[in-house]
N, C-alpha and C positions, 0 to 999 in steps of 0.2 A: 549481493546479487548483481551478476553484469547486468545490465540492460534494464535498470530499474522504470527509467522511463520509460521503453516502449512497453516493460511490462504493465506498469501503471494504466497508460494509455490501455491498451488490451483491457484490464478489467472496466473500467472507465467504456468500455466501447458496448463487454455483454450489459452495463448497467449495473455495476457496483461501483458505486461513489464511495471512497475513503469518507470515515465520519470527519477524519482531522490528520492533517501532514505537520512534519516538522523537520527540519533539518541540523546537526550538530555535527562537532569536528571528525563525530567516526561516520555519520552518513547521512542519508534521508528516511523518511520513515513515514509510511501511511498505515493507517488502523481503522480496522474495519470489525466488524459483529458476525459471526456464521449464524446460520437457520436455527442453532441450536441455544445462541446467544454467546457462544466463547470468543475469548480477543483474538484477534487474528491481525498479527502486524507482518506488514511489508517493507522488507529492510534493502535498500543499495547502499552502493556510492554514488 
């Protein structure tokens, strides 16, 4: 995903906090829970 960060940011903003970030040689990665409890991960560069 381009713009990982501002997307970040944005959720970060309505008040979804990544439970846990990581970064590795293919990207970054935040992971988060939906209302329903499924993984839900946020992939950039």
């Amino acid at each position: 995903m381009e713009n990982y960060e501002e997307r970040l940011a944005a959720l970060k903003a309505k008040g979804l906090t990544p439970e846990s970030t990581e970064k590795d040689p293919t990207g970054q990665f935040a992971h988060f829970h939906d209302p329903d409890g499924n993984d839900v991960t946020l992939w950039g560069k």
